[in-house]
C-alpha positions as CSV (number, residue, x, y, z in Angstrom):
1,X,0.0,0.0,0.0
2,X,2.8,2.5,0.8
3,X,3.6,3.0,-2.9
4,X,0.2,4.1,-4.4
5,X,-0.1,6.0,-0.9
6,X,3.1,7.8,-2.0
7,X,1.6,8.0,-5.6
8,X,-1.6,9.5,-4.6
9,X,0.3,12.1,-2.2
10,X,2.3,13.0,-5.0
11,X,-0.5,14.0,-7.3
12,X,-1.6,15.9,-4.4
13,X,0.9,17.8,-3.8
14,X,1.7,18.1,-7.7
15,X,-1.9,20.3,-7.8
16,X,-4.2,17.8,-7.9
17,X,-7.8,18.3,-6.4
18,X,-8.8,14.5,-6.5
19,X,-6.0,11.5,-7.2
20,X,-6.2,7.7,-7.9
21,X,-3.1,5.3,-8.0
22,X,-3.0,2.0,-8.9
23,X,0.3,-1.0,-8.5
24,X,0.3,-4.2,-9.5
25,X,2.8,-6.6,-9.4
26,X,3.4,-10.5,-10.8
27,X,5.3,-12.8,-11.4
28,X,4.4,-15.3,-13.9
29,X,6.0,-18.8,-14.0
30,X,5.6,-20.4,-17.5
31,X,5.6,-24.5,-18.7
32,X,5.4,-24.0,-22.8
33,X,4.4,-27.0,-25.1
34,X,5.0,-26.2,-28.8
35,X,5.0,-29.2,-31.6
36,X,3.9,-31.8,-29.4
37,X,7.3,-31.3,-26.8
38,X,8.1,-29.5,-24.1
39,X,9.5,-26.7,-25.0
40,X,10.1,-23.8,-22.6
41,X,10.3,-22.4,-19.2
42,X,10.4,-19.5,-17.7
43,X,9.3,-16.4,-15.4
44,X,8.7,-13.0,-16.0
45,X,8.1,-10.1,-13.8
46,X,5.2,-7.2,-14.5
47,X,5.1,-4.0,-12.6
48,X,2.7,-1.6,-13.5
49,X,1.9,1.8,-11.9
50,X,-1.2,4.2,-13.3
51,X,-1.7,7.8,-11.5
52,X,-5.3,10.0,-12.4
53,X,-5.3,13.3,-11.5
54,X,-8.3,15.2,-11.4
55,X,-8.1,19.4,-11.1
56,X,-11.6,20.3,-10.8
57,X,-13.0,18.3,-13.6
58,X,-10.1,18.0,-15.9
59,X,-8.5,14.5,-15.8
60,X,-5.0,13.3,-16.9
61,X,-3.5,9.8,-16.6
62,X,0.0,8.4,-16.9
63,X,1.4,4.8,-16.9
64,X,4.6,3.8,-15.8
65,X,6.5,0.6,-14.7
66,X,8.9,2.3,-12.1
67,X,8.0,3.3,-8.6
68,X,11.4,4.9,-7.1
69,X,10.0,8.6,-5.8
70,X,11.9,10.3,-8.5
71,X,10.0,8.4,-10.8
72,X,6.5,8.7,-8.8
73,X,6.7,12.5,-8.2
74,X,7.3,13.1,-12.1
75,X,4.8,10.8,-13.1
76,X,2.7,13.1,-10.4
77,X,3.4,16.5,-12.2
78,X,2.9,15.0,-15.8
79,X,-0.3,13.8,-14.9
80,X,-1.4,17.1,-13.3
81,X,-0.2,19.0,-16.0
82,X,-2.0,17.0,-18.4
83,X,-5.1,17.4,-16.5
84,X,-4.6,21.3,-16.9
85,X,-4.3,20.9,-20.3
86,X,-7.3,18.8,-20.7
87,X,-11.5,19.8,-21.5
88,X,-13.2,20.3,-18.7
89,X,-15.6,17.4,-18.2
90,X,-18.1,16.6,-15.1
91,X,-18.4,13.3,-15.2
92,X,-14.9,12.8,-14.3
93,X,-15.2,12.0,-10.8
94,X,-13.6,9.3,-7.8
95,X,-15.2,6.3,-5.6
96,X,-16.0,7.6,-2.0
97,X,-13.8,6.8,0.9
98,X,-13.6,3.2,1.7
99,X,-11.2,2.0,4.8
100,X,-8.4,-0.6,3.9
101,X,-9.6,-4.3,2.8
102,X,-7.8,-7.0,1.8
103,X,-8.0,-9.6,0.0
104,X,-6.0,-13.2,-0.3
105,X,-6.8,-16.1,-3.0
106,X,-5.1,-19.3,-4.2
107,X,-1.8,-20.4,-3.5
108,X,1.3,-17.9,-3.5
109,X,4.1,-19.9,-5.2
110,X,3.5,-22.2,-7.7
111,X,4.3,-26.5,-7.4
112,X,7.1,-26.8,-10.4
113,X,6.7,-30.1,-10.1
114,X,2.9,-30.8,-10.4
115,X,2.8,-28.0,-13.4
116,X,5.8,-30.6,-15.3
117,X,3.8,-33.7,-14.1
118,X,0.3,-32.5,-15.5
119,X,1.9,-31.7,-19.4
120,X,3.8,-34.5,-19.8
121,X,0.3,-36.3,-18.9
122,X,-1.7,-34.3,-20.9
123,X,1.0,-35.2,-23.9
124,X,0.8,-38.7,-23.3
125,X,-3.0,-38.4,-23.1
126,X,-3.7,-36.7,-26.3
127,X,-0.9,-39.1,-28.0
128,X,-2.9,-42.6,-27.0
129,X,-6.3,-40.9,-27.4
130,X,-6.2,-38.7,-30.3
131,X,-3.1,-39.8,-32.0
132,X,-3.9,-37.9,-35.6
133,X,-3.8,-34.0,-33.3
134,X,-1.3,-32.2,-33.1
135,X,-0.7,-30.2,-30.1
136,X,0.6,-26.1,-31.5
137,X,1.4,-24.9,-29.1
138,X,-0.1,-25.1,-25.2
139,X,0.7,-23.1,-22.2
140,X,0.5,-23.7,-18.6
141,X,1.3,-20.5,-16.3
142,X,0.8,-20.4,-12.7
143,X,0.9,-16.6,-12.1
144,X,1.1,-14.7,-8.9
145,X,0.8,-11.6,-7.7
146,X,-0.2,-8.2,-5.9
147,X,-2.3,-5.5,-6.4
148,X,-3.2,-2.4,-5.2
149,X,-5.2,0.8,-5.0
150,X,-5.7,4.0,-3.4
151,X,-7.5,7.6,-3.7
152,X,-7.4,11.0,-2.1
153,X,-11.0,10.2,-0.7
154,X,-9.8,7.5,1.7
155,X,-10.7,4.2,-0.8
156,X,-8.1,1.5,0.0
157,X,-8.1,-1.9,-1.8
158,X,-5.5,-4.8,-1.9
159,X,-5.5,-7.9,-3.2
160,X,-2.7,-11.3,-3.2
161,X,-2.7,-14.6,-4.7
162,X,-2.2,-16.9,-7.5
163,X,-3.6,-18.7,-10.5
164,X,-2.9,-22.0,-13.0
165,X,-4.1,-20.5,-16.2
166,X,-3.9,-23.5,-19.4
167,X,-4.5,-23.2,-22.6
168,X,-4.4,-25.0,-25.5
169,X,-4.1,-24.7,-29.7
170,X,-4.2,-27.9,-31.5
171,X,-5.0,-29.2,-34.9
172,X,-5.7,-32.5,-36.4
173,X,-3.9,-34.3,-39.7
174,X,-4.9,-37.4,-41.4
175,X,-2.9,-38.3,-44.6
176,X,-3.0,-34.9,-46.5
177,X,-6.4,-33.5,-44.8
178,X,-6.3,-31.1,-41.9
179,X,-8.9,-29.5,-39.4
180,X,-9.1,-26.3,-38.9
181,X,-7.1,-25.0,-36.1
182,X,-9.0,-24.8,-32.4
183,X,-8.1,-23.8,-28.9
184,X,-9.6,-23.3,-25.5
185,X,-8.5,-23.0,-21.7
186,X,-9.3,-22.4,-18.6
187,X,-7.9,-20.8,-15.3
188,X,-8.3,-22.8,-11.5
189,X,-6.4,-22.0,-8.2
190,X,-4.9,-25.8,-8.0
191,X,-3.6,-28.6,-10.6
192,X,-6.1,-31.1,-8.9
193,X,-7.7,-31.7,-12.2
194,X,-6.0,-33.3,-15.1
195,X,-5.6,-30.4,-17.9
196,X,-7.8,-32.4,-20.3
197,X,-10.7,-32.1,-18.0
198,X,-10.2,-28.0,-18.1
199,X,-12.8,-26.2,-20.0
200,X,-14.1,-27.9,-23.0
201,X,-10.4,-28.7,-24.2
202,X,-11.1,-32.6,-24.6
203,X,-14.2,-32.5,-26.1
204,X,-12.9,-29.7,-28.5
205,X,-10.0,-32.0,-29.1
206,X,-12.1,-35.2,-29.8
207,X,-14.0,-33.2,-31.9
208,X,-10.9,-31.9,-34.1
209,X,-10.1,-35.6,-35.0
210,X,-13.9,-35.8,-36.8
211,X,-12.8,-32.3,-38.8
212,X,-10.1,-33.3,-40.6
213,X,-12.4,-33.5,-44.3
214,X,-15.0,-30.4,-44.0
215,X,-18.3,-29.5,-46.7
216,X,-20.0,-26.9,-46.8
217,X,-23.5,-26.6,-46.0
218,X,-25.7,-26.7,-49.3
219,X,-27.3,-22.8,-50.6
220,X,-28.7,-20.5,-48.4
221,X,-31.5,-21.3,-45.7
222,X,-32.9,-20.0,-42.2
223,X,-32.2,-21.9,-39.0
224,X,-31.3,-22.4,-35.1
225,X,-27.7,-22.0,-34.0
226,X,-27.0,-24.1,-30.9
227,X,-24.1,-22.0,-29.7
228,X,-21.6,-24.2,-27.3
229,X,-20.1,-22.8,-24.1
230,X,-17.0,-21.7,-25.7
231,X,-18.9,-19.5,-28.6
232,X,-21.5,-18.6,-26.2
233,X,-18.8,-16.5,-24.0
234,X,-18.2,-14.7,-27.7
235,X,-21.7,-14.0,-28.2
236,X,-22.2,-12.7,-25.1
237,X,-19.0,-10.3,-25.3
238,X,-20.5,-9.0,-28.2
239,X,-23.9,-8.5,-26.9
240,X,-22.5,-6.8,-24.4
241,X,-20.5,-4.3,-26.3
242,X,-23.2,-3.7,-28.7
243,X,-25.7,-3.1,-26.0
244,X,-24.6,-2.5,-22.2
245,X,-20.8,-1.4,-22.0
246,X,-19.6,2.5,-21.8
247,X,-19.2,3.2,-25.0
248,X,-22.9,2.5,-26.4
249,X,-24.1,3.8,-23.0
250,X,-21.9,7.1,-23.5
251,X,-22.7,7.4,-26.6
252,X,-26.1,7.0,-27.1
253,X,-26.0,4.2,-29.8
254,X,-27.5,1.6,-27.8
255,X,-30.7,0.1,-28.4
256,X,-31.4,-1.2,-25.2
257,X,-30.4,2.4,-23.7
258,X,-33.4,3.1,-22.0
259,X,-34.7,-0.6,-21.5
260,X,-33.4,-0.5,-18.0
261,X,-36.3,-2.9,-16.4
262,X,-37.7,-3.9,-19.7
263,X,-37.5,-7.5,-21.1
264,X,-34.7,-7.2,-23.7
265,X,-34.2,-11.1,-24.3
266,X,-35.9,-14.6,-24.4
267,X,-37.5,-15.1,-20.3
268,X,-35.4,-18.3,-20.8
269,X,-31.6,-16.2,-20.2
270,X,-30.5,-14.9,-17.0
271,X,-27.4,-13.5,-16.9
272,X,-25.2,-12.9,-13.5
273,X,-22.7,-10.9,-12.9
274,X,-20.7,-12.9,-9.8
275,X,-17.6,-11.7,-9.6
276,X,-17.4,-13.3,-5.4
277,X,-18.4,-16.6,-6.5
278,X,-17.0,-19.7,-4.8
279,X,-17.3,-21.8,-8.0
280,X,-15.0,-19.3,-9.9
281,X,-11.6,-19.4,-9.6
282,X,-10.8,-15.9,-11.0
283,X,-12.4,-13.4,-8.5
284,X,-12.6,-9.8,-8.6
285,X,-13.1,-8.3,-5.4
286,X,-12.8,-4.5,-6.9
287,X,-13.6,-2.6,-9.7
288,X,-10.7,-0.4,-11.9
289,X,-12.4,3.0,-10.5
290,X,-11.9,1.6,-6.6
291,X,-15.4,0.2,-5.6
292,X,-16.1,-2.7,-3.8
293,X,-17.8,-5.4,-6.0
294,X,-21.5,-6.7,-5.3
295,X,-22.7,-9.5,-7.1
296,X,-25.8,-9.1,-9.5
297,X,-28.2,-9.6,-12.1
298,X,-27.2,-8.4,-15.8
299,X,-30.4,-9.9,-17.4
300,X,-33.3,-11.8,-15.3
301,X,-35.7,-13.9,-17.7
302,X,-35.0,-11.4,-20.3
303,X,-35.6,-8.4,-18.3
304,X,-32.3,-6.0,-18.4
305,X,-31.7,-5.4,-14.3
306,X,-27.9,-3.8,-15.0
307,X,-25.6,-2.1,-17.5
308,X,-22.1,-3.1,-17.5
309,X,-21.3,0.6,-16.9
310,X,-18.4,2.2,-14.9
311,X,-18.6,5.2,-12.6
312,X,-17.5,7.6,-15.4
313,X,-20.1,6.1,-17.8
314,X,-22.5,6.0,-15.5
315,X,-22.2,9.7,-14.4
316,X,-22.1,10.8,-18.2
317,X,-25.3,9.0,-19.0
318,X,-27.0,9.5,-15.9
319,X,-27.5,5.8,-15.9
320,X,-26.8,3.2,-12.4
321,X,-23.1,2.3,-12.2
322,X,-22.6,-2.0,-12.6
323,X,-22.1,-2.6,-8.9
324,X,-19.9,-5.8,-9.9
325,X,-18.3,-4.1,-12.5
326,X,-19.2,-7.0,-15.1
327,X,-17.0,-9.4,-14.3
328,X,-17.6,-13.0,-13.6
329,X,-20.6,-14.0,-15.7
330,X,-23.2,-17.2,-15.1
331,X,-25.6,-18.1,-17.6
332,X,-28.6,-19.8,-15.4
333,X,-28.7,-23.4,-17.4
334,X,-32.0,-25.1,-18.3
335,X,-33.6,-28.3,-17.9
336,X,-32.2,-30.2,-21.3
337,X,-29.4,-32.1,-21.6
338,X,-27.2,-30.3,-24.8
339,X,-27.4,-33.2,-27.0
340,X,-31.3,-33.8,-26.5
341,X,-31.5,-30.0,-27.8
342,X,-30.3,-31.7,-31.3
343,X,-33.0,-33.6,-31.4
344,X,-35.4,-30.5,-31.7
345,X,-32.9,-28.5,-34.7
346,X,-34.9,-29.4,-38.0
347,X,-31.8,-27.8,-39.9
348,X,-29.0,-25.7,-38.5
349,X,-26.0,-25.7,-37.0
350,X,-23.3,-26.7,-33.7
351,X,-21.7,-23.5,-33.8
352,X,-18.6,-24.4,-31.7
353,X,-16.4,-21.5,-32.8
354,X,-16.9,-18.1,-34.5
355,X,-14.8,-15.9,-36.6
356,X,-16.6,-12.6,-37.7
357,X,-16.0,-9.1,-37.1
358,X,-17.5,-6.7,-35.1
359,X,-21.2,-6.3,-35.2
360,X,-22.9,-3.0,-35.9
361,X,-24.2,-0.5,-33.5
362,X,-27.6,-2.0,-34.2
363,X,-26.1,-5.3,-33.4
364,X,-26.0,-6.7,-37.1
365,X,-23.2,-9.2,-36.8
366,X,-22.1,-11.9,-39.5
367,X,-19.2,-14.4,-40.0
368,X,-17.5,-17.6,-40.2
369,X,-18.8,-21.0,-38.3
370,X,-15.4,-22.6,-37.5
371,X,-15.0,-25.9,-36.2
372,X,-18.7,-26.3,-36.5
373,X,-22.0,-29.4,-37.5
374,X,-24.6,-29.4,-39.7
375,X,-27.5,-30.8,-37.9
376,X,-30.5,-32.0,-40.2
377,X,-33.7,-34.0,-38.5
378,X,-32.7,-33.6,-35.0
379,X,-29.1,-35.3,-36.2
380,X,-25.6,-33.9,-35.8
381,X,-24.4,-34.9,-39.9
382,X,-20.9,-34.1,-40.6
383,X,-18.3,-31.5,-40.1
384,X,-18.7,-28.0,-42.4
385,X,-16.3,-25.7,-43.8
386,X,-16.7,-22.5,-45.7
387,X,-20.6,-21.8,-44.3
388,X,-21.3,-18.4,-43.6
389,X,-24.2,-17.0,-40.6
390,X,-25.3,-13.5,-40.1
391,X,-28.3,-12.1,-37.4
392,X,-28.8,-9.8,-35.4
393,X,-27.6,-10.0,-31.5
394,X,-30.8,-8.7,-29.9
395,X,-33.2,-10.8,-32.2
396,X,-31.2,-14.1,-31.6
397,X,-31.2,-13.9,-27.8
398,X,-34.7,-13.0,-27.5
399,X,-35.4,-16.1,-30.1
400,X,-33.5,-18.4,-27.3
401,X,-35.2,-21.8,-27.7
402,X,-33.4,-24.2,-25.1
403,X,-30.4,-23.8,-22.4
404,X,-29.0,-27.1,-21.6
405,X,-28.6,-28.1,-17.6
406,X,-24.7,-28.8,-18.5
407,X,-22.4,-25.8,-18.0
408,X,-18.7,-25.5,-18.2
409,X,-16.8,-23.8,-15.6
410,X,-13.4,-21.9,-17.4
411,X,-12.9,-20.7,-14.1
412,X,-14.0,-17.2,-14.9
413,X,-17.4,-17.9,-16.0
414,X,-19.7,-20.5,-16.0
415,X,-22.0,-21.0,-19.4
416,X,-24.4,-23.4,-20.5
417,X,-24.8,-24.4,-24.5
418,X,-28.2,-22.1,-26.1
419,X,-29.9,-22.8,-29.0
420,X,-31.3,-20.3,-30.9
421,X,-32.4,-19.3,-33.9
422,X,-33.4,-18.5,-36.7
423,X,-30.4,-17.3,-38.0
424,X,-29.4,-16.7,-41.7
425,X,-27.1,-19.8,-42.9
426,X,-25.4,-19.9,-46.3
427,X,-22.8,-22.1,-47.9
428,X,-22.1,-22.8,-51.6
């Protein structure tokens, strides 16, 4: 705490009427598997200190990765002088005075050992199981590390502890056919768990063995998309963006702007924001702009209960501030198993990954299945390549036709498989 207590001194003294420091510091040990073999590893050390100075409502903001007090006290000055320099601009404010809390999560050094013992497993595992897939390249990190914040108003937050973090990029070859390229990971404060058990990656990985020849879906027709965990968390990022971050808040180009209370979805979705939970292994005890974080509702059975908003957002737009600061989302699941929702798909697809760009203010989005099913007559068919889907974010979630009771736990969310639909399909 003494260094973004020094930091936020320094801003005062520099001129500034309101101050905000941040510190973190981690250290990150590193396990790299690249071509199927163990490859690297290593550790690295981040430091990062932000300043904010605020002279009346003028703001200015510098980044820096030293903390000496030469260092602080011109970081201090530069910050208040940009602040001078700056438009004036009332929603520029600070979180209210909070005393001291602390925080302490997960293990503080990582266990070598186990991190070694649990890739030479996994290799051996995907070698007997899925002998035609390729491992890219795979990374396990255990990282550590400290974090800190202060203001001028008195809020104090800190926060130690550590996290395994694995992902994983593979591809599968059989004679002069390949799949398409996939990946997926997860984060968890212990190596308890076999890494093929993390996330989706084993399913994903069986999967890639069945994608090695591809077709593309047949013309152009109208049907459900049942969206698996790991697209879904795409799906919603883009939802939210489109509909309940700052910028469409600030700006005015969301739709759902003033649908606070108002059914905005499908009744079947509820969306939490939890970013306490026990079942997570990633928490967030604090928000950027130094408030405590409350768990809460984002969407209840379609109704919208919270913006993802910050305090700056939230004073520009005259809209609530997101007491959990969006962090940690839970999709409620549903009463059908994933692969009895197949059985209700006339014709569509098992989206499993998406490539597109980003949708439209209106929420227009298009794109790329990757990795992906046709399913015809309640059947999952083959493997498809080349197939196109555009909709539109708002009108797909409130067509939401089934959320299956399995959900998978990446350790910073937990989310279910949706279908829903229709969606424009096209192929060749």
């Amino acid at each position: 705490m003494a260094i973004v207590r020094k930091a936020v001194a320094a801003l005062r003294a520099a001129g500034a009427d309101q101050a905000t420091a941040s510190f973190g510091c981690g250290v990150q040990n590193e396990m790299n598997i690249d071509a199927g073999k163990l490859s690297l590893y290593r550790s690295t050390v981040n430091v990062s200190l932000s300043l904010t100075a605020l002279t009346e409502t003028r703001k200015g903001s510098v980044s820096l990765n030293k903390y000496d007090d030469q260092s602080i006290e011109a970081a201090a000055a530069e910050a208040v002088s940009m602040a001078r320099s700056s438009q004036p601009d009332p929603a520029n404010d600070i979180s209210p005075a909070r005393p001291l809390e602390s925080f302490e999560d997960g293990q503080l050094e990582p266990d070598s050992d186990k991190m070694y013992e649990r890739l030479q497993e996994f290799i051996a595992y995907c070698q007997e199981r899925y002998p035609i897939t390729h491992l890219e390249q795979c990374v396990l990190d255990f990282s550590r590390g400290e974090s800190f914040f202060a203001n001028s108003n008195g809020a104090e937050f800190e926060q130690r502890g550590g996290l395994y973090n694995f992902s994983a990029m593979f591809t599968s070859k059989d004679g002069g056919n390949a799949s398409s390229f996939n990946y997926s990971g997860a984060v968890q404060k212990n190596l308890d768990q076999p890494l093929k058990d993390w996330g989706s990656i084993d399913l994903l990985m069986r999967q890639s063995t069945e994608q090695t020849v591809t077709q593309p879906v047949q013309g152009n027709f109208s049907g459900d998309l049942l969206i698996a965990p790991d697209c879904l968390g795409d799906f919603l990022g883009m939802l939210d963006g489109v509909y309940t971050s700052d910028y469409p808040i600030i700006t005015g180009t969301s739709p759902w702007a003033a649908k606070l209370g108002q059914a905005v979805t499908s009744p079947q979705l509820t969306v939490r924001s939890l970013p306490n939970s026990p079942e997570l292994a990633a928490n967030s005890p604090y928000t950027g702009d130094g408030f405590r974080t409350e768990d809460c509702l984002l969407i209840e059975k379609g109704v919208l209960r919270n913006f993802s908003i910050g305090l700056y957002a939230a004073n520009k737009s005259g809209r609530p501030r997101c007491p959990s600061g969006g962090g940690g989302l839970m999709v409620d699941p549903g009463e059908l198993g994933w692969q009895d929702m197949v059985k209700s798909i006339e014709r569509g697809l098992l989206l499993m990954r998406f490539s597109g760009g980003s949708p439209s203010d209106s929420g227009d989005f298009s794109g790329v299945a990757k990795n992906s099913y046709l399913i015809e007559q309640g059947k999952i068919v083959r493997p498809i390549g080349e197939t196109m889907i555009a909709g539109n974010l708002a009108k797909l979630f409130s067509d939401v036709k089934a959320i299956s009771r399995e959900r998978v736990n990446y350790g910073s969310a937990i989310l279910p498989w949706l279908q829903a639909g229709p969606a424009d399909i096209s192929g060749k």
